[in-house]
mmCIF file as Biopython writes it, N, C-alpha, C and O atoms, coordinates in Angstrom:
data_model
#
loop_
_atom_site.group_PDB
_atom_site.id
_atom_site.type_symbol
_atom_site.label_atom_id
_atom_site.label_alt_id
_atom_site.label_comp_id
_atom_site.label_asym_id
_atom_site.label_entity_id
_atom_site.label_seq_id
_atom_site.pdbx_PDB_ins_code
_atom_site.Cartn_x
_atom_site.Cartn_y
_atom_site.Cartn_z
_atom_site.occupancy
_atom_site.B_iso_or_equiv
_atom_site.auth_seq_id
_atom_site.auth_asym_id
_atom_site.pdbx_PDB_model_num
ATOM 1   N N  . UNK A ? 1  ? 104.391 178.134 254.954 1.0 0.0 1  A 1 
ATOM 2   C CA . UNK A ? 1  ? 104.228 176.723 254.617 1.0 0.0 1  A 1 
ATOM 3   C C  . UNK A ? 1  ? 103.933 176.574 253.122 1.0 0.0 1  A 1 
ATOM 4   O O  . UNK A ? 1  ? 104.505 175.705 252.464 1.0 0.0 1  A 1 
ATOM 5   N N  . UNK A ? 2  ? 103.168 177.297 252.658 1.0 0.0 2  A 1 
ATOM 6   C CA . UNK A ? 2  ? 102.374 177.323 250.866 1.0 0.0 2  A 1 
ATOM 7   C C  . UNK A ? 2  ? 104.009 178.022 250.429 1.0 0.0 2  A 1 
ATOM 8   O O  . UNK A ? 2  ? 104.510 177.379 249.507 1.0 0.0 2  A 1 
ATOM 9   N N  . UNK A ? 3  ? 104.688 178.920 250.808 1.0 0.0 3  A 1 
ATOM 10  C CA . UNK A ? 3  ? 105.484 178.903 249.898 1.0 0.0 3  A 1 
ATOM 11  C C  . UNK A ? 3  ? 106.696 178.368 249.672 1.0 0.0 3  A 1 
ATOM 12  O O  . UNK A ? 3  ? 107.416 178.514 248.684 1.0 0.0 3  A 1 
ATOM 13  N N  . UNK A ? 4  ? 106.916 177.612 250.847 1.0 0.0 4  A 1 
ATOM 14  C CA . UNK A ? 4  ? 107.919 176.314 250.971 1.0 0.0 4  A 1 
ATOM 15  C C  . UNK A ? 4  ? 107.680 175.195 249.856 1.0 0.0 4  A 1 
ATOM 16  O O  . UNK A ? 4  ? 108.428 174.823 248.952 1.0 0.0 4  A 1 
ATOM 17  N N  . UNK A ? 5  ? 106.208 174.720 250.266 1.0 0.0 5  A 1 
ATOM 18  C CA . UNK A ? 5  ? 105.829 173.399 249.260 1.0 0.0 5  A 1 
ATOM 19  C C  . UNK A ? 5  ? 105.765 173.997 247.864 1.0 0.0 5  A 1 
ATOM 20  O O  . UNK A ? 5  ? 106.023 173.198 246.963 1.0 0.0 5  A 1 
ATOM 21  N N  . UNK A ? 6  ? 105.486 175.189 247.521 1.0 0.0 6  A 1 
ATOM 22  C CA . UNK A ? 6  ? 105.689 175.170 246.299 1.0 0.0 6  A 1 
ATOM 23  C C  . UNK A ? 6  ? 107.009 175.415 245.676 1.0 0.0 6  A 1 
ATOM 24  O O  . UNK A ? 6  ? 107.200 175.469 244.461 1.0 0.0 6  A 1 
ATOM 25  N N  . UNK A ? 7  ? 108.081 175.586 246.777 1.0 0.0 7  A 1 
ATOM 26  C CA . UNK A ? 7  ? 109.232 175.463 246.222 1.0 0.0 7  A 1 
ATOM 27  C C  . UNK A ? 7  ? 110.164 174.461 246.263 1.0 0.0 7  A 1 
ATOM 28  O O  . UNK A ? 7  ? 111.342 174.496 245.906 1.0 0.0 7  A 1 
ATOM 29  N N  . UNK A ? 8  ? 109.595 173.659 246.683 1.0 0.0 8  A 1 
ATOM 30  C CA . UNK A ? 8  ? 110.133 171.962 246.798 1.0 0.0 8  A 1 
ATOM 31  C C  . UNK A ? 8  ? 109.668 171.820 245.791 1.0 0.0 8  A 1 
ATOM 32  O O  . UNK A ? 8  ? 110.372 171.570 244.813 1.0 0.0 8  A 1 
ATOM 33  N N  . UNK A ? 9  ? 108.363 171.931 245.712 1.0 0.0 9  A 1 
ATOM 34  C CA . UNK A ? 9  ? 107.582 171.026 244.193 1.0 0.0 9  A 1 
ATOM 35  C C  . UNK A ? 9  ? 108.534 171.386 242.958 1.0 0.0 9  A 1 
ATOM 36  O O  . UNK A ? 9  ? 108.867 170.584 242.086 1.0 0.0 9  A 1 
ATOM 37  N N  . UNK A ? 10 ? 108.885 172.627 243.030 1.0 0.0 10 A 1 
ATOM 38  C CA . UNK A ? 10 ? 109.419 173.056 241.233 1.0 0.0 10 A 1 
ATOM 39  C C  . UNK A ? 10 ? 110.435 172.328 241.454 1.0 0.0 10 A 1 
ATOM 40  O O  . UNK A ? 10 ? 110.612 171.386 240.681 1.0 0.0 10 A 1 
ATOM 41  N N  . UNK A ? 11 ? 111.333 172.529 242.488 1.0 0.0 11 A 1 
ATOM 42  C CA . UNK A ? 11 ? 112.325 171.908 242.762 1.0 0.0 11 A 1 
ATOM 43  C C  . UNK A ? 11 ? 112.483 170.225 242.372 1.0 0.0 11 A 1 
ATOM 44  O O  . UNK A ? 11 ? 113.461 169.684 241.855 1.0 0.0 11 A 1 
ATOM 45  N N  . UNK A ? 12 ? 111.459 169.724 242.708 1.0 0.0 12 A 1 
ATOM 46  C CA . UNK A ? 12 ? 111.512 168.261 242.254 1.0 0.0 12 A 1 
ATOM 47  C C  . UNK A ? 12 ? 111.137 168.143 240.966 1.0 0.0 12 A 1 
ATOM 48  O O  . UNK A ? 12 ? 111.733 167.357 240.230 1.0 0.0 12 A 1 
ATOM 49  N N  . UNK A ? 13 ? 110.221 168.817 240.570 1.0 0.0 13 A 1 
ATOM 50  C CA . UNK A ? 13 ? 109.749 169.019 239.044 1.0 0.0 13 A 1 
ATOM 51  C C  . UNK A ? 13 ? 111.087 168.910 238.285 1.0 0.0 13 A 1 
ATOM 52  O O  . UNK A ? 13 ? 111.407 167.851 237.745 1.0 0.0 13 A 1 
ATOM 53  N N  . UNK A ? 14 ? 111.860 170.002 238.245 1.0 0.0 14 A 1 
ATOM 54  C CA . UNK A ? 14 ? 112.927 170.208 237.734 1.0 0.0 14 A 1 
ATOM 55  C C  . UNK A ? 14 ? 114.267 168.983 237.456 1.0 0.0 14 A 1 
ATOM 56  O O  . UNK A ? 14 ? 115.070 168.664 236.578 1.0 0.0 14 A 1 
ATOM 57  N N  . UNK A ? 15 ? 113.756 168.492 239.204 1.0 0.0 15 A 1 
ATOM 58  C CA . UNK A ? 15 ? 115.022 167.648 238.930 1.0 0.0 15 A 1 
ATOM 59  C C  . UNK A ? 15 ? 114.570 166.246 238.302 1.0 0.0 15 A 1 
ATOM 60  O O  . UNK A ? 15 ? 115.429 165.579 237.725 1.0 0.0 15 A 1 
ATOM 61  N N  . UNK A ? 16 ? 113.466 165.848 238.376 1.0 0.0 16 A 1 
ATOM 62  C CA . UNK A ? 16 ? 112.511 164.678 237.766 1.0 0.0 16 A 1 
ATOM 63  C C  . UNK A ? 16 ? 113.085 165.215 235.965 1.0 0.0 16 A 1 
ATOM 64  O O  . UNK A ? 16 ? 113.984 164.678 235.319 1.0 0.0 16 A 1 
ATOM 65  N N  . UNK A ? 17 ? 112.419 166.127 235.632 1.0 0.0 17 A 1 
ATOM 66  C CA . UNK A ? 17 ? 113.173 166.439 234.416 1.0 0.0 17 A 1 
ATOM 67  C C  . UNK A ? 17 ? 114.266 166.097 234.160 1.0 0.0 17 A 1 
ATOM 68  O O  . UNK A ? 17 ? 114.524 165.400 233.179 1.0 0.0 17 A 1 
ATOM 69  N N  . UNK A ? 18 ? 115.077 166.492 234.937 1.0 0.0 18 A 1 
ATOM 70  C CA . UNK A ? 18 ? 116.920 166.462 234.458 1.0 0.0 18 A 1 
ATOM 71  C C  . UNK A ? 18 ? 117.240 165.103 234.147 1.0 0.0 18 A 1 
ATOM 72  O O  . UNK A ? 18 ? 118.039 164.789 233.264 1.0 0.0 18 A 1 
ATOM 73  N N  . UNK A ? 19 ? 116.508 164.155 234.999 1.0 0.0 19 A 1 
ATOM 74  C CA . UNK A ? 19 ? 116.779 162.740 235.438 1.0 0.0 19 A 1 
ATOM 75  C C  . UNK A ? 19 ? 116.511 161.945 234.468 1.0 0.0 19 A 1 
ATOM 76  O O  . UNK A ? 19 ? 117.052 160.911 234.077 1.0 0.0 19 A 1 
ATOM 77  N N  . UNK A ? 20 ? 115.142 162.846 233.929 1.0 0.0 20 A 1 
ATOM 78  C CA . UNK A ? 20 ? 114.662 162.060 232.693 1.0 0.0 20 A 1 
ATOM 79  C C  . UNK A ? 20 ? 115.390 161.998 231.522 1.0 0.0 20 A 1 
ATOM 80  O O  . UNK A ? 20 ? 115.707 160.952 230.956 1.0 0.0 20 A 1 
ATOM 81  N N  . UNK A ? 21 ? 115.623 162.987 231.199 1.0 0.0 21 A 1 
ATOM 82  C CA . UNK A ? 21 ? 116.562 163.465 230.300 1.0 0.0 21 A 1 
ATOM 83  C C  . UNK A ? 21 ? 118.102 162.597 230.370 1.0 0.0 21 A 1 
ATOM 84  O O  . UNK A ? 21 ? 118.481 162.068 229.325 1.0 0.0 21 A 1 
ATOM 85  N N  . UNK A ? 22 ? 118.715 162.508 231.258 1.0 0.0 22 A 1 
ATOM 86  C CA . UNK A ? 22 ? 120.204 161.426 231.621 1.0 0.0 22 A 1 
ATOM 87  C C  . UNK A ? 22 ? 119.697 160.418 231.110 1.0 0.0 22 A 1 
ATOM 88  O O  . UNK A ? 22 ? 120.371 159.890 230.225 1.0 0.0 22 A 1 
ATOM 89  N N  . UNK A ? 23 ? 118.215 159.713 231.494 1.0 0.0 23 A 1 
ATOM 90  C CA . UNK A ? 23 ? 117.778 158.126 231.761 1.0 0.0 23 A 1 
ATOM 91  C C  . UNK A ? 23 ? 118.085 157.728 230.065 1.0 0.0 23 A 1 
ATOM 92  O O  . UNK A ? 23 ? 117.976 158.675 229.287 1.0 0.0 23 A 1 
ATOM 93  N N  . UNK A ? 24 ? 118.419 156.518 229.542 1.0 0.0 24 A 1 
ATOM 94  C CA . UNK A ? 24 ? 118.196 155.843 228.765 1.0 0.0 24 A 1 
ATOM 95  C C  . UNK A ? 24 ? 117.238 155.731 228.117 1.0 0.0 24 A 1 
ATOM 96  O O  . UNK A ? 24 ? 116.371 155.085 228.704 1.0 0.0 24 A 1 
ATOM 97  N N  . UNK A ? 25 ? 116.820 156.246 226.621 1.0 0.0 25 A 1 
ATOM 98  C CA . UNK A ? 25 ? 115.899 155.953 226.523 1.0 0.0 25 A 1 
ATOM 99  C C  . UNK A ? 25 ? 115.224 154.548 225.560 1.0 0.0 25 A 1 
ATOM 100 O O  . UNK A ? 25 ? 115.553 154.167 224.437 1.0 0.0 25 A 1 
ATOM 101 N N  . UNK A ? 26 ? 114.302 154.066 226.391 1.0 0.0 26 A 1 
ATOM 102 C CA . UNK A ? 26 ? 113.491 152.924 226.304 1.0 0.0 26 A 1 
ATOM 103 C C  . UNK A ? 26 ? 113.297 152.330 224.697 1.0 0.0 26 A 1 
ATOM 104 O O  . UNK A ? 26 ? 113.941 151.645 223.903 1.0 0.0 26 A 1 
ATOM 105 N N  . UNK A ? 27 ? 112.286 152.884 224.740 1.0 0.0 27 A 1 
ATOM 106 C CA . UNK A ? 27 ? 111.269 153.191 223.425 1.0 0.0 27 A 1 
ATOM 107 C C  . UNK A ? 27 ? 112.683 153.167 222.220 1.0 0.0 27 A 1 
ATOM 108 O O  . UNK A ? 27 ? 113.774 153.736 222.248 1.0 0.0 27 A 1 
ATOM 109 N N  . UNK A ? 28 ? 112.053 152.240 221.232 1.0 0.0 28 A 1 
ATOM 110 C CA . UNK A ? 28 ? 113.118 152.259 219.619 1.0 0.0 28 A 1 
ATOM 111 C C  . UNK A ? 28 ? 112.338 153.746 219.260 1.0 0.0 28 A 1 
ATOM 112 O O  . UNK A ? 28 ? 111.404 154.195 219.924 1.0 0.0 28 A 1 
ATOM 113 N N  . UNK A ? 29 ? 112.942 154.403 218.052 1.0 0.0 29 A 1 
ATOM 114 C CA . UNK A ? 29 ? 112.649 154.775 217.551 1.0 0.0 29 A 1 
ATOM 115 C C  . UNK A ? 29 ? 111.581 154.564 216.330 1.0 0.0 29 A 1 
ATOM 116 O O  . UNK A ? 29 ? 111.593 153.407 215.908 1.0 0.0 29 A 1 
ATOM 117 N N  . UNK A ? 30 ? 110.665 155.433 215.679 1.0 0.0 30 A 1 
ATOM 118 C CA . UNK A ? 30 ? 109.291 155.197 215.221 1.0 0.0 30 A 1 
ATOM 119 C C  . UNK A ? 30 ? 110.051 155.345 213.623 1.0 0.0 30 A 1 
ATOM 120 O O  . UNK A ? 30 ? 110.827 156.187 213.172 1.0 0.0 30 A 1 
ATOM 121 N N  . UNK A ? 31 ? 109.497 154.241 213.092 1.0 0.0 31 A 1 
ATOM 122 C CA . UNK A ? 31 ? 109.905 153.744 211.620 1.0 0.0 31 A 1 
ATOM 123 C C  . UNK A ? 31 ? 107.944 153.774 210.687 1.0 0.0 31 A 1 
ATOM 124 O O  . UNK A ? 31 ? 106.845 153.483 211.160 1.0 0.0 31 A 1 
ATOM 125 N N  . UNK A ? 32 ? 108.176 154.053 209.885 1.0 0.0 32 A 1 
ATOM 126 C CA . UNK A ? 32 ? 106.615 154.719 209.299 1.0 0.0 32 A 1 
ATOM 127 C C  . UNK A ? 32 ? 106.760 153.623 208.446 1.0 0.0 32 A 1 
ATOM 128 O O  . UNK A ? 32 ? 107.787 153.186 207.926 1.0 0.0 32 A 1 
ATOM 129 N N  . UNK A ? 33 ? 105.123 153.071 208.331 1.0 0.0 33 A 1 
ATOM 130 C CA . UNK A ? 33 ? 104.922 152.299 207.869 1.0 0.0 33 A 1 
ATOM 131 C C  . UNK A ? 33 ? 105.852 152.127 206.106 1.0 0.0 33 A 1 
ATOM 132 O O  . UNK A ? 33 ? 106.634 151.342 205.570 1.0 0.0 33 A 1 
ATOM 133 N N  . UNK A ? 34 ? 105.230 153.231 205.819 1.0 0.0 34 A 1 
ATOM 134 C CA . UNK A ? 34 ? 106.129 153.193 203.817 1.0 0.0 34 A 1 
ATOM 135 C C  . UNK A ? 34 ? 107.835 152.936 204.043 1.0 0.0 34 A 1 
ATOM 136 O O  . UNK A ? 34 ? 108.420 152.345 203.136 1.0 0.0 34 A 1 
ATOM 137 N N  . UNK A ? 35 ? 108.484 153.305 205.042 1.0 0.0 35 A 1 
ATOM 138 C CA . UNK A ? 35 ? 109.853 153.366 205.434 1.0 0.0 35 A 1 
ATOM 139 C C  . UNK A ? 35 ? 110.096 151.833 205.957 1.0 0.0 35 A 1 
ATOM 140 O O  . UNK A ? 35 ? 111.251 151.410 205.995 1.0 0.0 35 A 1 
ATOM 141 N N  . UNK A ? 36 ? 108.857 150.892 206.413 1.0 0.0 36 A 1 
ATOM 142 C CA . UNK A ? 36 ? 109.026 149.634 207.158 1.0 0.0 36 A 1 
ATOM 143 C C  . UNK A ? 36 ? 109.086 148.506 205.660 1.0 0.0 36 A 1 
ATOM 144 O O  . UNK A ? 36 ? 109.719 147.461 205.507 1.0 0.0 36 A 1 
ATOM 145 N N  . UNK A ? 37 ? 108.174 149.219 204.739 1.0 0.0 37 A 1 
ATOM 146 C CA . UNK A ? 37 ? 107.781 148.423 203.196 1.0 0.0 37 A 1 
ATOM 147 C C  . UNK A ? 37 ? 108.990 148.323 202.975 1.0 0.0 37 A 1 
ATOM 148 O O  . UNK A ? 37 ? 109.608 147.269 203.126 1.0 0.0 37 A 1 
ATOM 149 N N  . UNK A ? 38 ? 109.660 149.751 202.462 1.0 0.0 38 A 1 
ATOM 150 C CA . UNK A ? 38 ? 110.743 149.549 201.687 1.0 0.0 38 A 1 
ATOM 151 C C  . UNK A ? 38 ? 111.752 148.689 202.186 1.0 0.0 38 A 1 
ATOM 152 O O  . UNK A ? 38 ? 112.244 147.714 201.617 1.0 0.0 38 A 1 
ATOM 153 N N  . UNK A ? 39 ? 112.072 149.260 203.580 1.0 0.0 39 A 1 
ATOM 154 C CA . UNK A ? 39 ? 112.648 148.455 204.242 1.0 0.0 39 A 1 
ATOM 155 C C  . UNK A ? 39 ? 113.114 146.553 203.966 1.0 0.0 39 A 1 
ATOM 156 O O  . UNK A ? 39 ? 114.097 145.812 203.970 1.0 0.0 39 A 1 
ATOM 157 N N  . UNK A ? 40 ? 111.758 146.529 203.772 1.0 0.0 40 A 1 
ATOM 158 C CA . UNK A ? 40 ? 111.437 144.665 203.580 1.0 0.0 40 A 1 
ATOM 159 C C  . UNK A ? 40 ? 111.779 144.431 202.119 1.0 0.0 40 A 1 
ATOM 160 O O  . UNK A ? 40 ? 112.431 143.433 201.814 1.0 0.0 40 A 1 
ATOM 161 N N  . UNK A ? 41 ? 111.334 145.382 201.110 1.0 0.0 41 A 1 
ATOM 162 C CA . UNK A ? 41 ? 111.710 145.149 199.974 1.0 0.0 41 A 1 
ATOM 163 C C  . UNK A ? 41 ? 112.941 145.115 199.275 1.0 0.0 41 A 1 
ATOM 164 O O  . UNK A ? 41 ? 113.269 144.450 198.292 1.0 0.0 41 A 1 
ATOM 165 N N  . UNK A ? 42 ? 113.774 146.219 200.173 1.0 0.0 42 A 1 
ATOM 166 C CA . UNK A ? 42 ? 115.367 145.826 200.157 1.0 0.0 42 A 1 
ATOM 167 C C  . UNK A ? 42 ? 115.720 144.553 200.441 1.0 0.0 42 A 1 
ATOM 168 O O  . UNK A ? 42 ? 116.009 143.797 199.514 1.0 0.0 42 A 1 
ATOM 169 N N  . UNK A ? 43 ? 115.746 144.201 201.511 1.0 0.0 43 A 1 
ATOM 170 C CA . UNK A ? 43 ? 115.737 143.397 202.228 1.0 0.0 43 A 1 
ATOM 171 C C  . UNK A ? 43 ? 115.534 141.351 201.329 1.0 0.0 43 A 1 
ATOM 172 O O  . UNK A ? 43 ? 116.247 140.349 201.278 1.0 0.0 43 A 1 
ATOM 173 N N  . UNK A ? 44 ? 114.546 141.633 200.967 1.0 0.0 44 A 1 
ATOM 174 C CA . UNK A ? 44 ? 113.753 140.594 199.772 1.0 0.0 44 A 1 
ATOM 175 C C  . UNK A ? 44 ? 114.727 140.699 198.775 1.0 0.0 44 A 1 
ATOM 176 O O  . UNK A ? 44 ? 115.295 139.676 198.392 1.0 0.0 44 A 1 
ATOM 177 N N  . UNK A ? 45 ? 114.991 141.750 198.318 1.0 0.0 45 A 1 
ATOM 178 C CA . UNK A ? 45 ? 115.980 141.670 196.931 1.0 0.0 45 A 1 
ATOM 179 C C  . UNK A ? 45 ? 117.183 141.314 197.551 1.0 0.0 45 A 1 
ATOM 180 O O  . UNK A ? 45 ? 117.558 140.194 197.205 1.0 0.0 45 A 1 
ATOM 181 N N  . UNK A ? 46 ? 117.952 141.908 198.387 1.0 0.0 46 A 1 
ATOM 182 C CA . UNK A ? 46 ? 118.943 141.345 198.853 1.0 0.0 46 A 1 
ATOM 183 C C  . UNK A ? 46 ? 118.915 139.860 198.827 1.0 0.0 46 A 1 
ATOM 184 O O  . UNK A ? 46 ? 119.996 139.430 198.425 1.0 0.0 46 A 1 
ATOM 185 N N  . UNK A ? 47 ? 118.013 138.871 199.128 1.0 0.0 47 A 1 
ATOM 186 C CA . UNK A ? 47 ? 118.400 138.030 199.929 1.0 0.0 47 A 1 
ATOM 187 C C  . UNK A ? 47 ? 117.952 137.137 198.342 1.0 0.0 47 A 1 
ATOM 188 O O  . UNK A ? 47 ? 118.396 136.010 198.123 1.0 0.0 47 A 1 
ATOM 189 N N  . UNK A ? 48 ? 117.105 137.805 197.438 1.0 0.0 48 A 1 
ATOM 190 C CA . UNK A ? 48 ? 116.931 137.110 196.285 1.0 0.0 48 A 1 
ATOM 191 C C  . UNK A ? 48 ? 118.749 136.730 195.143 1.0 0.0 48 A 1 
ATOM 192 O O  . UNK A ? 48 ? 119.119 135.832 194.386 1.0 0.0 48 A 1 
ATOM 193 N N  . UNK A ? 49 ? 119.442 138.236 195.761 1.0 0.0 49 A 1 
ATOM 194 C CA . UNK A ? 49 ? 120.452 138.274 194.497 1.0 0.0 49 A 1 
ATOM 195 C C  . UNK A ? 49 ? 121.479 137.590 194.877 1.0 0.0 49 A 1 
ATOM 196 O O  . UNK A ? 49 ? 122.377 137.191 194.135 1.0 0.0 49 A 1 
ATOM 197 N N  . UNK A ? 50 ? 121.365 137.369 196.434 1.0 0.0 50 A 1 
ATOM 198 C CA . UNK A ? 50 ? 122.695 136.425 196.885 1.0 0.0 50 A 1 
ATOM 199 C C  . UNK A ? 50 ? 122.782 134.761 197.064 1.0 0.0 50 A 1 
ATOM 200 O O  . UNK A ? 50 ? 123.451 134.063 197.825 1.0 0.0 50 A 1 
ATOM 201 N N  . UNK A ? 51 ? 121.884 134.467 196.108 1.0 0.0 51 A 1 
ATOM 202 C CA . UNK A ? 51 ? 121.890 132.779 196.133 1.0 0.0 51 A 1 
ATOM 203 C C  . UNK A ? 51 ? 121.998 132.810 194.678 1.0 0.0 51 A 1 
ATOM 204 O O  . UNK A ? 51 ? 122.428 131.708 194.335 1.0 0.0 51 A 1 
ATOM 205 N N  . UNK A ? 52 ? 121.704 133.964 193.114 1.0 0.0 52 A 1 
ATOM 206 C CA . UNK A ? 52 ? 122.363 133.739 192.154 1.0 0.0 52 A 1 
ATOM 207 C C  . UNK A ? 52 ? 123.746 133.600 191.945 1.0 0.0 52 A 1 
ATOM 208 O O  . UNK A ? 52 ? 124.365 132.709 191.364 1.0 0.0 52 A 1 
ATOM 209 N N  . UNK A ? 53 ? 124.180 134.746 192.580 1.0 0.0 53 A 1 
ATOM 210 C CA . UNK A ? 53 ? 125.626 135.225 192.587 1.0 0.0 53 A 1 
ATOM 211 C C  . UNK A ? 53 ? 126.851 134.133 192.997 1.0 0.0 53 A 1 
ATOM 212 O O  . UNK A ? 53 ? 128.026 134.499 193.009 1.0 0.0 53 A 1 
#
């Protein structure tokens, strides 16, 4: 019996893994704060140079 259930368990372990791995993942990717600044500061200039132009 103990060495049945523990071979279901890996067994599901494993496949919970695999599954996870296929699934879509959720979560954006992590943007760092100094990378979010610049970000905006492009962004600001851009939007400054296209109403001279």
């Amino acid at each position: 019996m103990n060495r049945r259930k523990k071979i279901n368990q890996l067994l599901k372990a494993n496949a919970k893994k695999a599954s996870a791995k296929l699934a879509p993942k959720s979560k954006p990717k992590y943007i760092s704060k100094a990378d979010r600044l610049k970000l905006a500061a492009e962004s600001s200039q851009d939007s400054t140079l296209s109403p001279d132009s």
